[in-house]
C-alpha positions as CSV (number, residue, x, y, z in Angstrom):
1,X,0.0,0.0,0.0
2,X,2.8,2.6,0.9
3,X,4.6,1.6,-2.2
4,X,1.6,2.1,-4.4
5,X,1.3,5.9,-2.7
6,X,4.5,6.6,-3.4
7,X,3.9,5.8,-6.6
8,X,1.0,7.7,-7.2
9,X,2.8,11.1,-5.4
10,X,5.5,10.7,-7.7
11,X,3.4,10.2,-11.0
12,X,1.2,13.3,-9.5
13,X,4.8,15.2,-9.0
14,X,6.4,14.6,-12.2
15,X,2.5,15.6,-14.2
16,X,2.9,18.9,-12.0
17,X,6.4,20.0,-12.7
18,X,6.1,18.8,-16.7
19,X,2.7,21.3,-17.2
20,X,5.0,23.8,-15.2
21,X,7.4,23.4,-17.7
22,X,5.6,23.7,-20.9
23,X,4.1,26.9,-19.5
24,X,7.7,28.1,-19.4
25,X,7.7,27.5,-22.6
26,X,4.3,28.4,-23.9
27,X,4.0,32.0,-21.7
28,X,5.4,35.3,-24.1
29,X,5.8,37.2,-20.6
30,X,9.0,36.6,-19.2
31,X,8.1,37.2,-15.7
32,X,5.5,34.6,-15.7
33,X,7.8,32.0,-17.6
34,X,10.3,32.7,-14.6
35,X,7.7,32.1,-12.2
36,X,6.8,29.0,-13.8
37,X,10.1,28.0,-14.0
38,X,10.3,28.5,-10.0
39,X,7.1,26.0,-9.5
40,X,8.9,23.6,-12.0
41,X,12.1,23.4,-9.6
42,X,9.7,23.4,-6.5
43,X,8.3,20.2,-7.5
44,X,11.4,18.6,-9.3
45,X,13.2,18.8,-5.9
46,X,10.3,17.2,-4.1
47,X,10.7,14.5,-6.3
48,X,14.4,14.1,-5.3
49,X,13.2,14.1,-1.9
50,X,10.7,10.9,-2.6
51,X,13.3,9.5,-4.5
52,X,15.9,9.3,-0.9
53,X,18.1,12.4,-2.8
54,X,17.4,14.6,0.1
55,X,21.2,16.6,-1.0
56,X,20.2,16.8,-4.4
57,X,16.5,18.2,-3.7
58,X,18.3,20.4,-1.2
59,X,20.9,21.8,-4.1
60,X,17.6,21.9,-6.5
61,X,16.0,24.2,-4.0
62,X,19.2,26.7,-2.8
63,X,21.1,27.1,-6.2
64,X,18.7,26.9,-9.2
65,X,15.3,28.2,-7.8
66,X,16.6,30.2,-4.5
67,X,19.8,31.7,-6.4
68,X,19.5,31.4,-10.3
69,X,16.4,31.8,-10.9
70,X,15.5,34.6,-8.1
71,X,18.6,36.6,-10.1
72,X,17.0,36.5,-13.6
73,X,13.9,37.3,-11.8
74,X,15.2,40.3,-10.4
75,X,16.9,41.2,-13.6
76,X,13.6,40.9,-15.8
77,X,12.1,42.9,-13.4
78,X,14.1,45.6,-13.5
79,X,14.9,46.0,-17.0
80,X,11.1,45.5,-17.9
81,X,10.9,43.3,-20.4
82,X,7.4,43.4,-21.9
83,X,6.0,40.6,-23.6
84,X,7.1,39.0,-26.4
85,X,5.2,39.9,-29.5
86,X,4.4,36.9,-31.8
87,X,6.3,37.4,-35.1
88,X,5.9,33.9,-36.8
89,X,3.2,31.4,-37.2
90,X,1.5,29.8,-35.2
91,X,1.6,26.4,-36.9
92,X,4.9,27.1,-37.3
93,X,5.7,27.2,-34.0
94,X,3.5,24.3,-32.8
95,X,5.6,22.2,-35.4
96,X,8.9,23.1,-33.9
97,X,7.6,22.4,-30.4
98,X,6.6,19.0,-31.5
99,X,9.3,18.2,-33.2
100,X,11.3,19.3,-30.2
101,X,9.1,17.5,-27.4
102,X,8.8,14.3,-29.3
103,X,13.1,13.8,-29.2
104,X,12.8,14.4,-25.6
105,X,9.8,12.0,-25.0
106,X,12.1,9.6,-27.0
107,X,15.2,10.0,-24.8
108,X,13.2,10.0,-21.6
109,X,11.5,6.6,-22.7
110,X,15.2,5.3,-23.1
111,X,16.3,6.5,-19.9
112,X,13.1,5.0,-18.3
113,X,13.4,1.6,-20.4
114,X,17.0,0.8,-19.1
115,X,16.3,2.3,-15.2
116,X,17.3,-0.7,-12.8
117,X,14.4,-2.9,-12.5
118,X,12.4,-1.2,-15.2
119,X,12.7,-4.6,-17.5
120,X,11.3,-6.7,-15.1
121,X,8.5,-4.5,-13.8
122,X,9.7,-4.3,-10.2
123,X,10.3,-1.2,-8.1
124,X,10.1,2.3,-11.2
125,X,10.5,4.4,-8.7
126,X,12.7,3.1,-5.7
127,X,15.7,1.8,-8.1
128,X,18.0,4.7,-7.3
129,X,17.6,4.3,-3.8
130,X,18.3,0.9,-2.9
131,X,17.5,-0.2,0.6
132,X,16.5,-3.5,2.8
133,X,12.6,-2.3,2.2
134,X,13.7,-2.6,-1.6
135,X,15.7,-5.4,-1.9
136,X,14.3,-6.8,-5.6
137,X,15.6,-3.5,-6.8
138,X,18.8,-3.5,-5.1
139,X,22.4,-3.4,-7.5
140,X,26.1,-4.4,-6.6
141,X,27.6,-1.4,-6.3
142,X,30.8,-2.6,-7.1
143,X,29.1,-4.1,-10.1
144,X,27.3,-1.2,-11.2
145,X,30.9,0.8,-11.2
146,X,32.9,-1.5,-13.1
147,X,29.7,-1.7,-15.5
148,X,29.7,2.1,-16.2
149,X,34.0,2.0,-16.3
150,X,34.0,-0.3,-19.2
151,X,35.2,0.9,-22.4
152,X,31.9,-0.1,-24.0
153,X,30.0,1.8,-21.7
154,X,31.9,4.7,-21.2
155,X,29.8,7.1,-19.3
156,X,27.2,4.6,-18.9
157,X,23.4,5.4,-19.9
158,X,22.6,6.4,-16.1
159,X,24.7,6.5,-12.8
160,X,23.6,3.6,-10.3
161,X,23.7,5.6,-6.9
162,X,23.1,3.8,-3.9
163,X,23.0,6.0,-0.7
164,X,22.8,2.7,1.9
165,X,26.4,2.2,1.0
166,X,27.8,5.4,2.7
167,X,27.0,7.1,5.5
168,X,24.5,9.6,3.3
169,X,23.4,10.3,-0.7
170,X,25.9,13.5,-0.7
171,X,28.8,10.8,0.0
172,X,27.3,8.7,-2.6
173,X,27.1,11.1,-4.8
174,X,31.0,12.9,-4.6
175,X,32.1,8.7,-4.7
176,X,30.5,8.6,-7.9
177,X,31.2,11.8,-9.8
178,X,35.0,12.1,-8.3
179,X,35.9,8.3,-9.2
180,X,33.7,6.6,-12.1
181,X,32.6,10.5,-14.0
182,X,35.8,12.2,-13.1
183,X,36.8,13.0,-16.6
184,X,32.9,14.4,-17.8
185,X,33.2,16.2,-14.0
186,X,36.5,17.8,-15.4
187,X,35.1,18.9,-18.2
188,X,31.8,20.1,-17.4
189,X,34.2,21.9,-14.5
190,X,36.2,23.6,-17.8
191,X,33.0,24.3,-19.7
192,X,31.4,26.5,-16.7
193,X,34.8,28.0,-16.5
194,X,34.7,29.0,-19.9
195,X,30.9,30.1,-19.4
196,X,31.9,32.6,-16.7
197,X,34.6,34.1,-18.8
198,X,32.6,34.4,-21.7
199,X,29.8,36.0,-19.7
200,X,32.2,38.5,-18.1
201,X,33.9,39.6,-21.7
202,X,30.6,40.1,-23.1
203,X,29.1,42.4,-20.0
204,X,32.3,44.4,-19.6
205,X,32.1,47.8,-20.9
206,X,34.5,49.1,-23.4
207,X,36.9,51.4,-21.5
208,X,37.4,54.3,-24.6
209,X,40.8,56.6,-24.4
């Protein structure tokens, strides 16, 4: 019974925070996009939270919608960005967003196809958090890791995490980025570096003579 509940909230979760999302995208005013986008990371990060990823629901909650997306708030605010006016079809449009929604239905259906324990029916929403309540679902860890360091599956479709191991899911976590995704931590590490610099040669004014 509890496990069917927890199914249910997380269905109920995940419907919430995709409507949330396509308003972000549907909505010409900025400030309401941004607000939608705020809702959108509310309810992501209580999925994390069903999910036993109480450090990644926490991170979800302080840096995208309490720091990031408060700062583009502010910043639409205060330049006043009206609305977008619609400038090309609406068909158009519609097309595009198909097009665009149906490759990421496809990619989340593969995702959701090779989840642990997705082939055999058991445990959809418990297989990233493995524990003695939720032992059909349960992975070698050790198994997992040498799985995901093989040259054939380099980067490995999705990263087994398995907080029981450790002393808590932020442990879990740094074990797996900082040994079996240290070289895509590196570079994503470079590529916000790069970002920042970018960012900060664009913005800087000009200093004339």
């Amino acid at each position: 019974m509890e496990y069917a509940i927890s199914n249910i909230l997380f269905y109920i979760l995940a419907l919430l925070a995709i409507i949330f999302a396509c308003n972000v995208l549907r909505s010409s005013n900025p400030v309401t996009s941004a607000m939608s986008m705020a809702v959108c990371f509310a309810f992501t990060a209580a999925i994390l939270f069903g999910l036993g990823a109480q450090f990644l629901g926490i991170v979800q909650l302080l840096v995208y919608a309490g720091a990031i997306l408060v700062l583009f708030l502010f910043v639409v605010m205060m330049l006043d960005v009206k609305a977008e006016e619609r400038k090309t079809s609406r068909f158009a449009t519609a097309l595009t967003g198909a097009v665009i929604a149906g490759v990421l239905a496809g990619m989340i259906a593969n995702l959701a196809i090779n989840l642990p324990g997705a082939k055999n029916g058991s445990c959809p929403v418990k297989a990233l958090c493995c524990d003695e309540a939720s032992a059909a679902c349960c992975i070698d860890p050790k198994a997992a890791a040498a799985q995901a360091e093989a040259p054939e599956n380099f980067g490995g479709p999705l990263a087994v995490v398995n907080p029981s191991a450790s002393d808590n899911d932020a442990t879990a976590i740094a074990g797996t980025l900082y040994t079996s995704y240290n070289i895509q931590f590196v570079i994503l590490s470079f590529a916000l570096l790069a970002a920042t610099v970018g960012a900060v040669a664009l913005a800087r004014k000009i200093r004339k003579d």
